[in-house]
BAPA-308577 format. One record per residue (C-alpha): z, x, y. Coordinates in steps of 0.2 Angstrom, whole numbers, always signed. Each point is the difference from the previous one (the first is absolute). Layout:
% BAPA-308577
+-------+-------+-------+
:     Z :     X :     Y :
+-------+-------+-------+
:     Z :     X :     Y :
...
+-------+-------+-------+
***
This chain:
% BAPA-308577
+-------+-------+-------+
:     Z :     X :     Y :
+-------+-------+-------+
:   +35 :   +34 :   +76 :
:    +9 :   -12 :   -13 :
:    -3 :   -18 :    +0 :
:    +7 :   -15 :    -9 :
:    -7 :    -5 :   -17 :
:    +0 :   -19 :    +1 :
:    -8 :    -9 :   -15 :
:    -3 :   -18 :    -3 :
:    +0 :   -10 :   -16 :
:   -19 :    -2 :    -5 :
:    +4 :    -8 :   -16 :
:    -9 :    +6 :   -15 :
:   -13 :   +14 :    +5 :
:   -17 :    -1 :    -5 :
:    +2 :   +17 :    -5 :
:    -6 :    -3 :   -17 :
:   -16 :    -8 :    +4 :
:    -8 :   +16 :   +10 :
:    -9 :    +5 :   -17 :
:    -5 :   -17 :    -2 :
:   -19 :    -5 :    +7 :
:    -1 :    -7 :   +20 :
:    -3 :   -18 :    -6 :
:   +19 :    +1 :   -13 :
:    +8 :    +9 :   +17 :
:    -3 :   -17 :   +10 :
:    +6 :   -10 :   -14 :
:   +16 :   +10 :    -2 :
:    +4 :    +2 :   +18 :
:    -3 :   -19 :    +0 :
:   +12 :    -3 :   -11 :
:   +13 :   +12 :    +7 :
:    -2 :    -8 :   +14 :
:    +4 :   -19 :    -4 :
:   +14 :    +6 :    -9 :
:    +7 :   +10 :   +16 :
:    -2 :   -18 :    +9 :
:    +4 :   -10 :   -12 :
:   -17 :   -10 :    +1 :
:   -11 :    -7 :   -14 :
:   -17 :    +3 :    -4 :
:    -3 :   -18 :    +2 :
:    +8 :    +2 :   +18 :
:    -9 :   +17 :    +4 :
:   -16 :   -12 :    -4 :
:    +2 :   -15 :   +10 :
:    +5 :   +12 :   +15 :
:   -15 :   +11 :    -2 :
:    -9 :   -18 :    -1 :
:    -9 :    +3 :   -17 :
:    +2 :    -4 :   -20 :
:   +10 :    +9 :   -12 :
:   -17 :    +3 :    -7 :
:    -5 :    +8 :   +14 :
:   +14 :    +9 :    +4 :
:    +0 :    +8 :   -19 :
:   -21 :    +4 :    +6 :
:    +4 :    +9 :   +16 :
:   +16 :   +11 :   -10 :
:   -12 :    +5 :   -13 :
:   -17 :    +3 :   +11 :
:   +11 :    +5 :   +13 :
:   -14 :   +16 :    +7 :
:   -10 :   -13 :   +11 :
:    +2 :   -14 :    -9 :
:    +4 :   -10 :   +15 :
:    +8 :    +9 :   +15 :
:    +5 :   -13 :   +11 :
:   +11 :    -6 :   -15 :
:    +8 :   +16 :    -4 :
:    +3 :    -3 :   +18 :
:    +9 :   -15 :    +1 :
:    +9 :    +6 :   -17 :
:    +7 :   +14 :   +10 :
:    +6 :   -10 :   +17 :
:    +9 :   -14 :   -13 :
:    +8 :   +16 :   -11 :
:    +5 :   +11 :   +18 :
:    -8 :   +14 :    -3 :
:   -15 :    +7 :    +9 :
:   -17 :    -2 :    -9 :
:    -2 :   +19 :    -5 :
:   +19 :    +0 :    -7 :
:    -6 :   -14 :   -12 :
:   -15 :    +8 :    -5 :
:    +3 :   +18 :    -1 :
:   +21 :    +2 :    +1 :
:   +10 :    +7 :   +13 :
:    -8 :   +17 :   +10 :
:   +17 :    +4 :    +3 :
:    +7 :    -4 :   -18 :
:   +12 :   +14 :    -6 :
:    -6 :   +11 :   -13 :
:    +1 :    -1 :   -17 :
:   -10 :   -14 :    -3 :
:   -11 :    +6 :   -12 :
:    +2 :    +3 :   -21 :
:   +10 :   +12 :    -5 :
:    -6 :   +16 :    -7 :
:    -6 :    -1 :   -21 :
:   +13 :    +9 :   -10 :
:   +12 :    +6 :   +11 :
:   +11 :   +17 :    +1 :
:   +15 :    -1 :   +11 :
:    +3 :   +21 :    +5 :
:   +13 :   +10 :    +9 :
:    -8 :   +10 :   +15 :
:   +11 :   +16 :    +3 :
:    +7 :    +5 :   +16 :
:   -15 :    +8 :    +5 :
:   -10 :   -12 :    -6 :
:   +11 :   -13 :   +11 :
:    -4 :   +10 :   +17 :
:   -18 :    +2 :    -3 :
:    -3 :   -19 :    -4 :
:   +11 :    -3 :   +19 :
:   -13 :   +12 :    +8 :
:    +5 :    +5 :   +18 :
:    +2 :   -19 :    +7 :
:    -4 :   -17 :    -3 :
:   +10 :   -18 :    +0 :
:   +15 :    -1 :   -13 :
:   +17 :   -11 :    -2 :
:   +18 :    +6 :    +4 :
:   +12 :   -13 :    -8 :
:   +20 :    +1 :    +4 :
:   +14 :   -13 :    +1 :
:    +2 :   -10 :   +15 :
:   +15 :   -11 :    +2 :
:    +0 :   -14 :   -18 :
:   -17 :    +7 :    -6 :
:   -13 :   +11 :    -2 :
:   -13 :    +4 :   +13 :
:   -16 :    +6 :    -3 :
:   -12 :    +7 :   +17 :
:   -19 :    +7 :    -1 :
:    -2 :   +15 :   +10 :
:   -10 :   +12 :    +3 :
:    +2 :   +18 :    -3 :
:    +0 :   +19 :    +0 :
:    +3 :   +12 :   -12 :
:    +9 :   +15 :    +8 :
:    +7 :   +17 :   -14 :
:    +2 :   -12 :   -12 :
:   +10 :   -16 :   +10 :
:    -4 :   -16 :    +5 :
:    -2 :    -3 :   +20 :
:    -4 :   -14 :    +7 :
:    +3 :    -9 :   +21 :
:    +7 :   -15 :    +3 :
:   +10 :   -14 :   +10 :
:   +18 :    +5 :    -3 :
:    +6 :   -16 :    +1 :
:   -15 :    -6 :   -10 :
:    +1 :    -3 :   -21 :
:    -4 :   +18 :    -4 :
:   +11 :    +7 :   +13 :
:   +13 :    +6 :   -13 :
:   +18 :    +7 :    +5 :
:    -1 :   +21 :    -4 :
:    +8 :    +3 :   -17 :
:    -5 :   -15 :    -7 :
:    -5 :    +0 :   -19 :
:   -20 :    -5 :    -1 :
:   -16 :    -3 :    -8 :
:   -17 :    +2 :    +4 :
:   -15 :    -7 :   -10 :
:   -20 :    +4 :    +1 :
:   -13 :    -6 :   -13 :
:   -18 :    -3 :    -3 :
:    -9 :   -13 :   -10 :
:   -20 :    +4 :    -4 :
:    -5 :   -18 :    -1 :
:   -19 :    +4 :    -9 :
:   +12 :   +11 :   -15 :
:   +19 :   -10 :    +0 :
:    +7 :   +19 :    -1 :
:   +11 :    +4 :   +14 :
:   +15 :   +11 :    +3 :
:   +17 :    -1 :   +12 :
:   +13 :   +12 :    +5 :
:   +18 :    -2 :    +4 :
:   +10 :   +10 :   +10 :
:   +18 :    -1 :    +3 :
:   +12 :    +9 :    +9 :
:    +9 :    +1 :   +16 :
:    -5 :    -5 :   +19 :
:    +2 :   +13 :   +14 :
:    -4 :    -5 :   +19 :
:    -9 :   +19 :    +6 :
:    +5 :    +4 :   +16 :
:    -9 :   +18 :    +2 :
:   -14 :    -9 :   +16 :
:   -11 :   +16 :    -4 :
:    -3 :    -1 :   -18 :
:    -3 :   -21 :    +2 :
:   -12 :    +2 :   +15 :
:    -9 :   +14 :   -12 :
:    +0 :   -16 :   -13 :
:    -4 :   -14 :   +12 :
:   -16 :    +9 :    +2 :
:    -5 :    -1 :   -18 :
:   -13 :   -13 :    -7 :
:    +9 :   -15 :    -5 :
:   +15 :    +3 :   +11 :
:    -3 :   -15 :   +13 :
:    +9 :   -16 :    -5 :
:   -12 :   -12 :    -7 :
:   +12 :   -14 :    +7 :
:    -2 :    +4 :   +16 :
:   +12 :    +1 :   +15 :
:   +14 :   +10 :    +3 :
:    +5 :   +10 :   -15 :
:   +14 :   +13 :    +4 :
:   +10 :    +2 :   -14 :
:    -8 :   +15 :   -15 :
:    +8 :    -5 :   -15 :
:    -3 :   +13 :   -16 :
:    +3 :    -3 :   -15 :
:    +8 :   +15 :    -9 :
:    -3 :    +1 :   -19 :
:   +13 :    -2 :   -14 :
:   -14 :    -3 :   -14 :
:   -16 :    -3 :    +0 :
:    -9 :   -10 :   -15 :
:   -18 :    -7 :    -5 :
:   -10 :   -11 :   -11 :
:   -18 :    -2 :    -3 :
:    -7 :   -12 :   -10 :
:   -18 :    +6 :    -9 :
:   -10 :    -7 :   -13 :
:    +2 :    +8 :   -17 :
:   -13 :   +12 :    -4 :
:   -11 :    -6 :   -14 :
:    -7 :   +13 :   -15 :
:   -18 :    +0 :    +0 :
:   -10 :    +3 :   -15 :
:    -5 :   +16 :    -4 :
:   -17 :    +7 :    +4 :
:   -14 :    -1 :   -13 :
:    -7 :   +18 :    -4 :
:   -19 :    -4 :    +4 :
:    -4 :   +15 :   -12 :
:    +9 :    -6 :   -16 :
:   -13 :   -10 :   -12 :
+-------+-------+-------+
***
């Protein structure tokens, strides 16, 4: 049920330039990307087999400007075509502005346990040998723990009694408001084959991962803690009374 996070150095995101129009996206991710390869424009051109000029024309009439040269941009930067012209479908989230006028909010323990809901795919963090590790599961909530299958000798196969974290969030891409949950406490191996078989057949029990997945870990709460992050509420103007001259 847990897996690996394993991340590679992209360079600078083109993060900031989601708001921006489709024609400044290609130009950004242009730019991002000769900087990740360490190629000038000048390169990127004679590659692509056209000018500067024109390569400056197909970045800002980038739509369907010329599609065999968006193509031949793409195979010279080593991305697919769709990744130059419309980012990564697999990017992660977060992408997007953040929300106007922020308010960063404490969610009460209640609060905490409706946001986690009955199931859904958090991170349990805990120290493995020189540093910390940090594994994507996914989970159940069961009277108020965290439960989760997976490999024991896997990443998120951790030791009973070890001290742990577990982490679950969300990011609305359309508002930029979102909110997480953190939990921390104490991992328990449960061994009663009745009560897990009674869990296993819960939505969101089988392990997303795949394979042989024997070990339930739960995750037994010390403290439980939230934030949300919502935009501030604005005053409106009053109402004008119609009836007054």
């Amino acid at each position: 049920m847990g897996w690996t996070i394993v991340s590679g150095d992209r360079g600078r995101s083109d993060a900031g330039t989601e708001a921006a129009s489709g024609e400044e996206r290609v130009a950004a991710r242009i730019a991002v990307l000769l900087e990740r390869l360490g190629m000038s424009r000048n390169e990127l051109a004679v590659r692509a087999g056209m000018s500067l000029v024109y390569l400056r024309e197909v970045e800002n009439r980038a739509g369907d400007f010329d599609p065999d040269a968006l193509a031949r941009l793409a195979r010279v930067l080593q991305v697919p075509l769709e990744e130059l012209t419309a980012g990564r479908p697999d990017a992660p989230p977060g992408r997007g502005a953040g929300v106007s006028h922020p308010v960063l909010q404490r969610l009460s323990e209640q609060e905490c346990w409706q946001r986690l809901g009955t199931h859904g795919i958090g991170r349990i963090a805990h120290s493995a040998g020189s540093a910390p590790v940090v594994v994507p599961v996914n989970f159940l909530v069961d009277e108020r723990s965290i439960v989760y299958r997976t490999d024991p000798e896997g990443a998120a196969g951790v030791r009973a009694g070890t001290q742990v974290a577990f982490e679950v969030d969300h990011i609305g891409e359309d508002t930029g408001a979102g909110w997480s949950v953190l939990v921390t406490g104490t991992v328990e191996h449960p061994a009663d084959h009745g009560a897990l078989e009674a869990v296993a057949r819960r939505l969101g029990a089988g392990p997303w991962a795949g394979g042989r997945r024997d070990l339930w870990v739960r995750v037994r709460p010390g403290e439980v803690s939230g934030r949300v992050i919502r935009q501030m509420p604005t005053e409106e103007p009053p109402l004008r009374d119609i009836s007054a001259p």
